[in-house]
C-alpha positions in Angstrom: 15.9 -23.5 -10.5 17.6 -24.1 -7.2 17.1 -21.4 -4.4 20.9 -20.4 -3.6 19.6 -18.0 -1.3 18.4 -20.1 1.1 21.5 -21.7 1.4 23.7 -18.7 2.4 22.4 -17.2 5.5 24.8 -14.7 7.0 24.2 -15.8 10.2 24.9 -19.1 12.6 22.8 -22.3 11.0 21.3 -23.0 14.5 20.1 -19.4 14.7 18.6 -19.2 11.1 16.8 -22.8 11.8 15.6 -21.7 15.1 14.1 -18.4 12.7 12.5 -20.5 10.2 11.4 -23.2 12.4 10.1 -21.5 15.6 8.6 -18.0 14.6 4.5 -18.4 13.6 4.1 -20.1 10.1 1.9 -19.0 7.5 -1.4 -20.5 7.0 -4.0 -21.4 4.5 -3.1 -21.3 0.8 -0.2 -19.2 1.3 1.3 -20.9 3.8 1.0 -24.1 1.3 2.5 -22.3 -1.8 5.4 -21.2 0.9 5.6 -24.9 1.8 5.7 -26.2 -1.1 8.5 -23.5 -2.5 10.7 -24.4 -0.1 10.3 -28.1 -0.6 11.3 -27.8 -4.4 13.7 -25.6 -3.9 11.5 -22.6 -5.4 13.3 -19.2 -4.9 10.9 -17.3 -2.7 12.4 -15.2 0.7 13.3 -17.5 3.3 10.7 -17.6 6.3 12.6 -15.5 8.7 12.3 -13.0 5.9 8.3 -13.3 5.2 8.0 -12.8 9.2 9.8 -9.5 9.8 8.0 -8.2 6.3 4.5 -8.7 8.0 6.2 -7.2 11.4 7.0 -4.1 9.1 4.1 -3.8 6.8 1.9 -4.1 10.1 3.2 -1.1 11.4 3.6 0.9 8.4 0.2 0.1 6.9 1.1 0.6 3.2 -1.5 1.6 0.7 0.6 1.6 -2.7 3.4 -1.2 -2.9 5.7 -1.6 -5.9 7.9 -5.0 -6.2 10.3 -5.6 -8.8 11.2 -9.3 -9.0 8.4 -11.5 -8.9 9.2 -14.4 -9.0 6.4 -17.1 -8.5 4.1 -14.0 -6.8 4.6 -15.3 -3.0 6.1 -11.8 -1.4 3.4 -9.6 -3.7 1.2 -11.9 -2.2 2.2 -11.8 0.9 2.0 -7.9 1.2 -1.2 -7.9 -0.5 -2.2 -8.8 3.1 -1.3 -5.6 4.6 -2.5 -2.6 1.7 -6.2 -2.8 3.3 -8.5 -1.1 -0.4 -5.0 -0.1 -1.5 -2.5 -2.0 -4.1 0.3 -4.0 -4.9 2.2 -3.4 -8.4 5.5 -5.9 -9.7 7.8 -6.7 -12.3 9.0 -9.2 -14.0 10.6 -10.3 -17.2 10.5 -14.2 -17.2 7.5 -15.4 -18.9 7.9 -19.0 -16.3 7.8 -16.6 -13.3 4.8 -14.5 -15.2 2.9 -17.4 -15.9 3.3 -19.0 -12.4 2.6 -15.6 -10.3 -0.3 -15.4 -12.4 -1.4 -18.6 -11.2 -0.6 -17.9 -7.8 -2.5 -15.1 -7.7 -5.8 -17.0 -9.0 -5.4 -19.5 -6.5 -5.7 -16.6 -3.3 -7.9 -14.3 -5.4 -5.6 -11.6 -5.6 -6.2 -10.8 -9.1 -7.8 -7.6 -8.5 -5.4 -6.7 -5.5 -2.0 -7.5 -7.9 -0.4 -6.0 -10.9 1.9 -7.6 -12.6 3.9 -6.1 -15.2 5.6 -7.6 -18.3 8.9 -6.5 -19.2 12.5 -5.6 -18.1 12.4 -3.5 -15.0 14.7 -1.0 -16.7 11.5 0.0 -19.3 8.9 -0.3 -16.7 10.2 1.9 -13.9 10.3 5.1 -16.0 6.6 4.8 -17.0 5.2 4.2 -13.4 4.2 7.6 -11.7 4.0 6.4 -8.0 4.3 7.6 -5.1 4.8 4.5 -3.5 4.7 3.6 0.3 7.0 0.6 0.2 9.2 -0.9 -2.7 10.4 -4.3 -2.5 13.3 -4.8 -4.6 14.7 -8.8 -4.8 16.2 -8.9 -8.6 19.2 -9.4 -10.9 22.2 -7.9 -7.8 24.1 -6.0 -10.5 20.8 -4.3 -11.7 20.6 -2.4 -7.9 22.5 0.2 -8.2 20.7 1.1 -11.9 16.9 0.8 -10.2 18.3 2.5 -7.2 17.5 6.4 -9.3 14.1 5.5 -10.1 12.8 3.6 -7.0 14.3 6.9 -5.1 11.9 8.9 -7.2 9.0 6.6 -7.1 9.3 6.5 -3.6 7.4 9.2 -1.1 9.4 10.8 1.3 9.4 8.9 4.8 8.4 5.8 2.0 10.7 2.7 2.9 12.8 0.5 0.0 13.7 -2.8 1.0 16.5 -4.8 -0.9 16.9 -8.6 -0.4 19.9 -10.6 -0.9 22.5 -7.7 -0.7 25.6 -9.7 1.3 26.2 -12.2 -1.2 27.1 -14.7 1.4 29.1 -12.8 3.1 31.6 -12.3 0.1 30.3 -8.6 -0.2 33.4 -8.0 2.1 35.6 -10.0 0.3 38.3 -8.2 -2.3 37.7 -8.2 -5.2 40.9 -10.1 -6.6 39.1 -12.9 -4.2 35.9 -13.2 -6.3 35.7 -15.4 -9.6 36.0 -13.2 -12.0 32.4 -14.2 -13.2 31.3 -12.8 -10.4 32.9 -9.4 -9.9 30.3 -7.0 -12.2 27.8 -7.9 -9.2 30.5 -7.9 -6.1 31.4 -4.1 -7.8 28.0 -3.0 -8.2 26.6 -4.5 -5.0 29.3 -2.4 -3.0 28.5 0.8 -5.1 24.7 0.5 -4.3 25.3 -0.4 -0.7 28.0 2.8 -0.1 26.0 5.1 -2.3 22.6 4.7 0.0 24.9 4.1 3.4 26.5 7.5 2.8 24.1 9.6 1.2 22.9 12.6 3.2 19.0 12.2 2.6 19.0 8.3 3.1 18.7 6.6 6.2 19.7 2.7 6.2 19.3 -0.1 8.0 21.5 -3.4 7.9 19.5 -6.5 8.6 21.1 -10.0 8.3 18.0 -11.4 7.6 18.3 -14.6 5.0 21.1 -12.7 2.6 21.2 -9.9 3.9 18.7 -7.2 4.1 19.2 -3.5 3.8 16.0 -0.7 5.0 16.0 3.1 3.2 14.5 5.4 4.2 13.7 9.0 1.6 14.5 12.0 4.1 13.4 14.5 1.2 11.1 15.0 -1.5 14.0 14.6 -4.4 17.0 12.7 -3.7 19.8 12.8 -5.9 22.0 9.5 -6.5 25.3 9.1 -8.6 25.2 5.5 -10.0 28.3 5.3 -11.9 31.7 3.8 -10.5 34.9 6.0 -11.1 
C-alpha cells in the first residue's frame, strides 16, 4: 500500500523537504519503524507532521488520547510518549494494520501504554465513555463528517481534535464538476466536515498545511451540537 499522502503536500516541495529533512529526527526504535515506513512507502504521517504533534502534545500534556486510524501504530506510538501514567486508545478495522500495530507496539513496549480496538470506528465510538484530552483522527475522508458527533462528545471541553489529510491535495477547492466522479462522496463530505466545524459557534479551528492538510478544534462548551447531513 503506497502512501499517497506523502506525495501531495500542500505546500512548495523545497519547503516540505526542508521540513522533513532539517527539523530533529526521531530516534531509537521509533525513529527506525518511521524510517523504515517511509522507505516502503508505509502510510504513516509525514515527518513535518510527527514534529509539530510532539510540539503540541508537549505543551498540552495529555493524559487520555483516543486515535481512530491506526494504521501500523506509529502516531499512537508516538503520543504514547507524551501521556506520562496516563493512556492512549485507537481504532482500527484492518486486521494487516491490527496485526502490524500490535507488533509495533511489542517491539517499544507499549503494550500496557496502547489500546487498540477491533472493529469499524462507527461501532466503537458509541461504546467509549471518554473524556478525552486529544483525539487524533487520520481515517477513511468521507467517514469525517460521521465521527465528527461522537469525537465532539468524547471530547472534554478545551480538549483538542486533530484531523489529518483534510485538503485532498489541494482539490478540496476544486468544483465539484472538476472531481472524478469516484471521487466526489469524499470531496462533498470533506467540505461539509470542514464548513460545519469552521462555522460552528462553540468550535474553534485552526488550518495548518502540514503534509495534507491539517485542521485543530477546539470544544468551547461542555455539549456541542453538530448537523452532519448535507441539504
Amino acid at each position: 500500500m503506497r502512501n499517497e499522502m506523502m506525495h501531495r503536500p500542500v505546500v512548495k516541495k523545497e519547503l516540505v523537504a526542508f521540513m522533513r529533512e532539517k527539523q530533529k529526527q526521531l530516534t531509537g526504535k521509533l525513529g527506525q519503524i518511521e524510517q523504515t515506513a517511509h522507505e516502503k512507502e508505509v502510510p504513516i504521517i509525514p515527518h513535518e507532521t510527527v514534529v509539530f504533534l510532539q510540539f503540541l502534545l508537549g505543551q498540552m500534556k495529555p493524559k487520555q488520547i483516543l486515535e481512530i486510524g491506526t494504521a501500523i501504530g506509529f502516531s499512537s506510538s508516538l503520543m504514547a510518549q507524551y501521556v506520562g501514567d496516563g493512556h492512549v486508545t485507537t481504532i482500527d478495522r484492518y486486521d494487516v494494520m491490527i496485526k502490524k500495530a500490535r507488533e509495533t507496539y511489542k517491539q517499544l513496549g507499549l503494550e500496557d501504554k496502547v489500546t487498540l480496538l477491533e472493529g469499524q470506528a462507527a461501532d466503537v465510538l458509541p461504546t467509549l465513555d471518554g473524556p478525552y484530552d486529544f483525539i487524533f483522527m487520520d481515517s477513511a475522508k468521507s467517514k469525517y463528517i460521521e465521527f465528527l458527533p461522537e469525537c465532539l462528545r468524547l471530547l472534554r471541553k478545551g480538549g483538542v481534535l486533530m484531523v489529518d489529510d483534510v485538503f485532498q491535495a489541494g482539490t478540496i477547492l476544486d468544483p465539484i464538476e472538476d472531481i472524478p466522479r469516484g471521487q466526489r462522496a469524499i470531496h462533498r463530505k470533506l467540505n461539509l466536515f470542514l464548513n460545519t466545524v469552521m462555522d460552528h459557534p462553540q468550535l474553534t479551528s485552526s488550518l495548518i498545511p502540514l503534509g495534507d492538510g491539517v485542521i485543530l478544534i477546539t470544544k468551547e462548551a461542555d455539549h456541542v451540537d453538530v448537523a452532519t447531513t448535507s441539504e
